[in-house]
PALUMDREN-330731 format. One line per field, with one value per residue (C-alpha): residue in one letter; x, y, z; residue number from 1. Coordinates in steps of 0.25 Angstrom, whole numbers, m for minus. Example, Ala and Ser with C-alpha at 12.3 -4.5 7.8 and 13.67 -1.06 7.14 Angstrom:
REM residues 2
code <- [A / S] $
X <- [49 / 55] $
Y <- [m18 / m4] $
Z <- [31 / 29] $
pos <- [1 / 2] $
END
This chain:
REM residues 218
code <- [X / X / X / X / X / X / X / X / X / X / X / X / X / X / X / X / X / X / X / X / X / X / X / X / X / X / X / X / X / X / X / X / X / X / X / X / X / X / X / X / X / X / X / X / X / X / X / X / X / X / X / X / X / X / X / X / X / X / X / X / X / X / X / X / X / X / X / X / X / X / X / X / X / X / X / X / X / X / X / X / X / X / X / X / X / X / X / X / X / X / X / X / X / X / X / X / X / X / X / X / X / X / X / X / X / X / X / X / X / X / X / X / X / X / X / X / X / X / X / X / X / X / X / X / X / X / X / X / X / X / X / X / X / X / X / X / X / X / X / X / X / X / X / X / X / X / X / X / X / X / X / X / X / X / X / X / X / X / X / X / X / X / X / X / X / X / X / X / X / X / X / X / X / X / X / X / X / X / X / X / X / X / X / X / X / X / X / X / X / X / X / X / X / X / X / X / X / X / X / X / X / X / X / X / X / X / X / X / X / X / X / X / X / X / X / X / X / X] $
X <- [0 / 5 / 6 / 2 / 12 / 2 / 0 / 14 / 19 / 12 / 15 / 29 / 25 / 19 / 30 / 38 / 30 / 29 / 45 / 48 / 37 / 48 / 59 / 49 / 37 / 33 / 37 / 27 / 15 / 17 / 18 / 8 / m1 / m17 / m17 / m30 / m35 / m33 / m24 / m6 / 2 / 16 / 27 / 41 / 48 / 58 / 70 / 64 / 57 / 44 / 32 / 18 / 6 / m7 / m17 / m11 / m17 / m7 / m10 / m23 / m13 / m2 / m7 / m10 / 6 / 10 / 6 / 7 / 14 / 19 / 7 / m2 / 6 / 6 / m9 / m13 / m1 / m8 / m21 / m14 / m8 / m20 / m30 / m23 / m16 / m29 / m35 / m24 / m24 / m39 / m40 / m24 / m15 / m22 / m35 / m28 / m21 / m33 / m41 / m32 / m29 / m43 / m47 / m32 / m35 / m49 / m47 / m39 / m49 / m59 / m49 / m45 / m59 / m62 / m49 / m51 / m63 / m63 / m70 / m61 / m55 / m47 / m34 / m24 / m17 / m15 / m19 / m10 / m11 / m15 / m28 / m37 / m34 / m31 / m47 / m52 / m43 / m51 / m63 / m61 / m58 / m70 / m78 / m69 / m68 / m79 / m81 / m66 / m63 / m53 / m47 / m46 / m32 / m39 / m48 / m44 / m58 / m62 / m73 / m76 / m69 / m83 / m84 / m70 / m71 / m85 / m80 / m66 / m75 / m86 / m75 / m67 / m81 / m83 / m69 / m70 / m84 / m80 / m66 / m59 / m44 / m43 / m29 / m36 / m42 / m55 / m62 / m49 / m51 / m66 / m64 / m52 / m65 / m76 / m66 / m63 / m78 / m80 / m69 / m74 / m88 / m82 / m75 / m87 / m98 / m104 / m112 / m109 / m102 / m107 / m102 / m90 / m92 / m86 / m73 / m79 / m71 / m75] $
Y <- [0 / 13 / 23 / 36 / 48 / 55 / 42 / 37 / 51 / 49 / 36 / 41 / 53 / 44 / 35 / 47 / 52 / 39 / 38 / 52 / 48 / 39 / 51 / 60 / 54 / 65 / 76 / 74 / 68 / 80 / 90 / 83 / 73 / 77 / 84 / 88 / 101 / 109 / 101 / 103 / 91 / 91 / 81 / 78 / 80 / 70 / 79 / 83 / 95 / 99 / 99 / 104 / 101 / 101 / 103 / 109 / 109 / 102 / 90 / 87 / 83 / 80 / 69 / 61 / 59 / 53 / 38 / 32 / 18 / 11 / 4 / 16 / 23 / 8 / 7 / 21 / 19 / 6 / 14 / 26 / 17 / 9 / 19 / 30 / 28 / 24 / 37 / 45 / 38 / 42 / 56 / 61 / 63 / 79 / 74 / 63 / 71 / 82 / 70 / 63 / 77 / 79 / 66 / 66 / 80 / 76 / 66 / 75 / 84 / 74 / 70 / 83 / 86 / 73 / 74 / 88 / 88 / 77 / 67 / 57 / 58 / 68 / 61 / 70 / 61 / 64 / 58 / 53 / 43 / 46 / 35 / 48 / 49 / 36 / 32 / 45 / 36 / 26 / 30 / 38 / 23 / 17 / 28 / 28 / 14 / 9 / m7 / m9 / m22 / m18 / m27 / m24 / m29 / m33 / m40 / m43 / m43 / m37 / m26 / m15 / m2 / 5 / m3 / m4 / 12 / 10 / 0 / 8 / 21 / 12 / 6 / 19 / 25 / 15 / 14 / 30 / 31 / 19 / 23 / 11 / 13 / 27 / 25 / 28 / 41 / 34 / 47 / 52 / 40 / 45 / 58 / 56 / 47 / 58 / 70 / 61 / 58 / 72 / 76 / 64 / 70 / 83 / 81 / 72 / 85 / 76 / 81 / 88 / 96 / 103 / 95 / 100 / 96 / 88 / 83 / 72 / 61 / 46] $
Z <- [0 / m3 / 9 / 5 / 11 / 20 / 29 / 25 / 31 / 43 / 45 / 46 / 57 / 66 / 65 / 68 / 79 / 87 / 86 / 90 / 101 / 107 / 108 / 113 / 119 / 129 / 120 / 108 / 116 / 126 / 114 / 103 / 110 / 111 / 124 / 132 / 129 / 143 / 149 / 152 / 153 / 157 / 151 / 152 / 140 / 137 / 139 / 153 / 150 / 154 / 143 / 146 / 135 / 133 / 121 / 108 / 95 / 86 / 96 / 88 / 77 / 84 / 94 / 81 / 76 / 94 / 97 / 109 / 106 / 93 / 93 / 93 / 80 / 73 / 73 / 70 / 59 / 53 / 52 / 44 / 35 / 33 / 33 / 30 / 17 / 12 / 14 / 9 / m4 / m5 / m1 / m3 / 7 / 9 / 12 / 20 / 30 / 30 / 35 / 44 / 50 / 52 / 59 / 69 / 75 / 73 / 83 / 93 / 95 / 98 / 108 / 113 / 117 / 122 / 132 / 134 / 138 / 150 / 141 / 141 / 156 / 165 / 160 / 152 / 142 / 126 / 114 / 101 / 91 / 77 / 80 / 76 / 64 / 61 / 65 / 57 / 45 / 48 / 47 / 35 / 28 / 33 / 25 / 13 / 12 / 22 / 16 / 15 / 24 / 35 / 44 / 59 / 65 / 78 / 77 / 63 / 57 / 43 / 41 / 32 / 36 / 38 / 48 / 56 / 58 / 63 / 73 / 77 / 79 / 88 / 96 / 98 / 103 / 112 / 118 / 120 / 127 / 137 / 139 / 134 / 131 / 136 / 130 / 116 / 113 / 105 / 105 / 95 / 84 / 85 / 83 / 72 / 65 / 67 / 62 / 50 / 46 / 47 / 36 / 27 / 27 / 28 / 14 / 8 / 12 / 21 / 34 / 42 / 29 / 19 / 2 / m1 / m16 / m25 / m18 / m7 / m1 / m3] $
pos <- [1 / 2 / 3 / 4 / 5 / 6 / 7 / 8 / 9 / 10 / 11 / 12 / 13 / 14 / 15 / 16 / 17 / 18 / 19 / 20 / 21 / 22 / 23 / 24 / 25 / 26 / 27 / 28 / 29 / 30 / 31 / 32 / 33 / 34 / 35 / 36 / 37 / 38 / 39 / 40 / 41 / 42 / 43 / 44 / 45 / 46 / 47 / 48 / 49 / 50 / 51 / 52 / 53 / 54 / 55 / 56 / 57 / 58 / 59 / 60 / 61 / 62 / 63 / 64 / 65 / 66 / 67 / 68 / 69 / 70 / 71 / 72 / 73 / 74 / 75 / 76 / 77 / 78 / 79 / 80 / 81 / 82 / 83 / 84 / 85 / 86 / 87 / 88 / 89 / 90 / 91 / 92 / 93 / 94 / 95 / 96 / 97 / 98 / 99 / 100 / 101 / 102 / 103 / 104 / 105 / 106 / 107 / 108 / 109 / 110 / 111 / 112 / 113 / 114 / 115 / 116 / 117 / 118 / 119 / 120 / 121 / 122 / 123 / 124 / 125 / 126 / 127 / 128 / 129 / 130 / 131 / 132 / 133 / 134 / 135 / 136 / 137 / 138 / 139 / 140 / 141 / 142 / 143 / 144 / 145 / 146 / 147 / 148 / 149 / 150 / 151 / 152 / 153 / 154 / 155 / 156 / 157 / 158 / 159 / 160 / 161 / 162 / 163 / 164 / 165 / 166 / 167 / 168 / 169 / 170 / 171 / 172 / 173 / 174 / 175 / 176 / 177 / 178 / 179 / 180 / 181 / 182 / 183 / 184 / 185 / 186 / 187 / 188 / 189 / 190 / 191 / 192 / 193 / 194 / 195 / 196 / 197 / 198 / 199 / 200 / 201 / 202 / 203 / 204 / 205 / 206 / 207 / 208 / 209 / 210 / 211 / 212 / 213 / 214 / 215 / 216 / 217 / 218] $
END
């Protein structure tokens, strides 16, 4: 399969990132990591210097390029290459990024809120990972490409891709309302999902927006 630059580019970022991570862990997660809105943390640099944070804007980008173990980056790798390349070779890589973009700060700002707010607990913790855009991906596949059969790695069951993103959306719901693994910020990949059906039906003139004419996406 060929891998279009955009995701071969950012395969090659995040790789970046994660080993950069290991030089300067507490450096980059204080500085670019999604922190609550409101709140000051204070970090130990690795040099010894003092670092206090909190909320800045370019965390709602930069939160997406930090992972917290090998693991996290491999999966959220394996769904940009999978996902990912696919998409670019439909739209081109500008409607690509514009996309993607939209549905990782999407993600964020769900998050933020949510974190912000008390919602979610009193604790002050950050969120990374690149999982909300990789779900706003995947659900942009499922209504591009809904009856292409997908197979799940675990369990490895076959089903049309529709139905894999209506299942991954239900289970991160669920795992966000009851509190399962509090680890994972599910109300991110849900967010990264509604800010990329927004854009789709942004750019296909579909409720809640007006046609824009012509030019509509697949």
């Amino acid at each position: 399969m060929h891998l279009p630059r955009v995701t071969k580019l950012l395969l090659f970022i995040l790789s970046g990132v994660f080993l950069l991570q290991q030089l300067m862990p507490v450096e980059l997660e204080l500085l670019f990591a999604l922190w609550p809105w409101g709140q000051h943390v204070v970090g130990t640099a690795t040099d010894g210097t003092l670092i206090t944070t909190g909320f800045y804007p370019w965390q709602l980008l930069s939160y997406g390029f930090l992972h917290g173990s090998f693991v996290h980056l491999f999966f959220n790798a394996i769904a940009l290459f999978q996902f990912g390349a696919v998409l670019e070779q439909t739209w081109g890589p500008r409607k690509y990024i514009q996309y993607l973009l939209a549905c990782t700060m999407g993600a964020g700002f769900i998050q933020l809120l949510l974190v912000s707010s008390g919602i979610l607990g009193d604790s002050i913790y950050p969120t990374i990972g690149a999982s909300g855009g990789v779900f706003g991906l995947l659900l942009a596949y499922g209504m591009l490409f809904p009856n292409q059969q997908m197979m799940l790695i675990i369990p490895p069951i076959p089903m049309k891709a529709r139905t894999m993103v209506i299942i991954f959306g239900v289970i991160s719901l669920l795992m966000g309302v009851t509190g399962t693994q509090s680890g994972i910020a599910h109300f991110a990949h849900l967010g990264g999902m509604l800010f990329g059906w927004l854009m789709i039906r942004y750019w296909r003139g579909q409720p809640p927006f007006r046609k824009r004419g012509p030019r509509l996406v697949k």
